[in-house]
C-alpha positions in Angstrom: 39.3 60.0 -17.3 40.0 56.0 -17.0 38.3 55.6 -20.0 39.7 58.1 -22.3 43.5 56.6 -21.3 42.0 53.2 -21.7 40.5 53.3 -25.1 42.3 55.1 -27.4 41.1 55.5 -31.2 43.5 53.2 -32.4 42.8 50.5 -29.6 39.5 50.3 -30.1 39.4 50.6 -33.8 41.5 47.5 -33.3 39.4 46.0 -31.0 36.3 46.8 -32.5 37.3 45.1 -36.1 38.7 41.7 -33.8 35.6 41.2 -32.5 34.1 41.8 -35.6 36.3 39.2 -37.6 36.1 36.6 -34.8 33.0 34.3 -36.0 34.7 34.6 -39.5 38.0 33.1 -37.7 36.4 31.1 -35.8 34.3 29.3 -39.3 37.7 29.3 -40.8 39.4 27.5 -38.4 36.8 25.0 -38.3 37.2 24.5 -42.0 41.1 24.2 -41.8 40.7 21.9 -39.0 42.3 18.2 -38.7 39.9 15.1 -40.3 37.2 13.9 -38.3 35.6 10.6 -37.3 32.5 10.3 -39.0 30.0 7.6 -39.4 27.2 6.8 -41.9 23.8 4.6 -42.0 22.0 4.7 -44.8 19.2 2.0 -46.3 19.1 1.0 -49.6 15.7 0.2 -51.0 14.9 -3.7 -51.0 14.0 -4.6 -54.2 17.8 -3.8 -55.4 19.6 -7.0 -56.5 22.9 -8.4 -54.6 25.3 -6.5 -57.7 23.1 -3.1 -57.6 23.2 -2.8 -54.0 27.0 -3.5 -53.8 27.5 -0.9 -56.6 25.6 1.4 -54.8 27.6 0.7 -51.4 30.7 1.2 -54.2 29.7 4.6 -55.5 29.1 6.1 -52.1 33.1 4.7 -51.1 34.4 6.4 -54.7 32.7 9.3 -53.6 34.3 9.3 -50.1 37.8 8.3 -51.9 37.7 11.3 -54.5 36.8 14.0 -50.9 40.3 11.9 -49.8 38.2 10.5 -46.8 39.8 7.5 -45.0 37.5 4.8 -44.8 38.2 3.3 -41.7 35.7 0.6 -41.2 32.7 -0.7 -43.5 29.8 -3.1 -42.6 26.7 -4.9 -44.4 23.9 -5.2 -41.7 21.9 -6.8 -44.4 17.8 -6.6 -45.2 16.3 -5.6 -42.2 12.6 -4.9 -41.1 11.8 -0.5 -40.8 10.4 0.6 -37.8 7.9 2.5 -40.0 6.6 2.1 -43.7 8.9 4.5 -45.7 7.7 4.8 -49.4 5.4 2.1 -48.9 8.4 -0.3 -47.9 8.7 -2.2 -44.9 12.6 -3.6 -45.2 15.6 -2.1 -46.6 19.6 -3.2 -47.2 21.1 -1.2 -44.1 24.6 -0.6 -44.4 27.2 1.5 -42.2 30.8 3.0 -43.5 33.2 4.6 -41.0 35.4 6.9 -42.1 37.7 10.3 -41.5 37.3 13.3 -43.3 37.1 16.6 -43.7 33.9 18.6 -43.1 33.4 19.7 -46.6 33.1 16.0 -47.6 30.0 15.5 -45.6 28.2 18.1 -47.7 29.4 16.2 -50.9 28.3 13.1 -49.5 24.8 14.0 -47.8 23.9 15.9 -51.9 24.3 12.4 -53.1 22.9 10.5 -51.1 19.8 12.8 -51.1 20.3 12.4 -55.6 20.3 8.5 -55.7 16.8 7.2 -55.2 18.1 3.7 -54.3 18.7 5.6 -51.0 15.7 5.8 -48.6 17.0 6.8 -45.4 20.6 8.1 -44.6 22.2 9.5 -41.3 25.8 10.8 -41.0 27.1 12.3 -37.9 30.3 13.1 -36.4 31.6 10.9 -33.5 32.9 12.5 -30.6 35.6 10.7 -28.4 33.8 8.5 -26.8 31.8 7.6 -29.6 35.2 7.0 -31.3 36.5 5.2 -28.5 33.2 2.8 -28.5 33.7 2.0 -32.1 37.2 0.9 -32.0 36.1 -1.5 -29.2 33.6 -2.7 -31.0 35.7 -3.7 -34.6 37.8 -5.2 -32.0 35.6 -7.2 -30.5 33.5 -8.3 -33.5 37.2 -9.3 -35.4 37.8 -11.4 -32.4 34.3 -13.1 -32.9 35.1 -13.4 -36.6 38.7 -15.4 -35.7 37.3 -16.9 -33.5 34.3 -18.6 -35.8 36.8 -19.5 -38.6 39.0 -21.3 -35.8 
């Protein structure tokens, strides 16, 4: 008897089709949703040239530019030793770019870096708050040391 008042046809046609559509709402919401904080390493290959490494560094920031990502912070670690031989290389240009953007970009972005064989290694992720947070402070601090040094 409870459960004949309780669930009507209509109600739990109703119901039935919510909790159908609800990991479609859920994906579209997370597609609709503000930028994020994201962060990418990738190494360039060291027998690039100063000008074909920067114009690599360049294509990836015209890429991020055209997904209207905000690049928020962009630094040059320079040629470092690998951990590990990758393709018979033992040093690569590492360089790191900051930035805010959508999901979809990252997509974009991962394709091409996977298509330009200048890139060896890449790694994007998406910084939670803290990570966020810990950033900040660090462009902080290392802007400090750079005043600092010219003073």
């Amino acid at each position: 008897m409870f459960k004949k008042a309780f669930f009507k046809k209509n109600q739990f046609s109703i119901l039935n089709s919510q909790l159908f559509l609800l990991p479609l709402r859920r994906k579209f919401l997370k597609l609709t949703k503000n930028m994020n904080d994201y962060e990418a390493v990738f190494i360039l290959t060291p027998v690039l040239s100063d000008a074909q490494m920067k114009e690599a560094v360049e294509k990836f920031k015209g890429i991020l530019a055209n997904e209207n990502a905000e690049i928020v912070n962009e630094e040059n670690w320079g040629l470092r030793k690998l951990a590990y031989p990758i393709e018979k290389k033992t040093t690569g240009f590492y360089q790191l770019i900051e930035f805010r953007a959508k999901p979809q970009t990252i997509a974009v972005l991962e394709t091409q870096f996977r298509r330009d064989e200048r890139i060896i290694r890449f790694l994007t992720f998406r910084q939670d708050k803290f990570a966020a947070e810990y950033a900040v402070k660090r462009r902080n601090l290392r802007a400090k040391q750079e005043t600092e040094k010219e003073n």
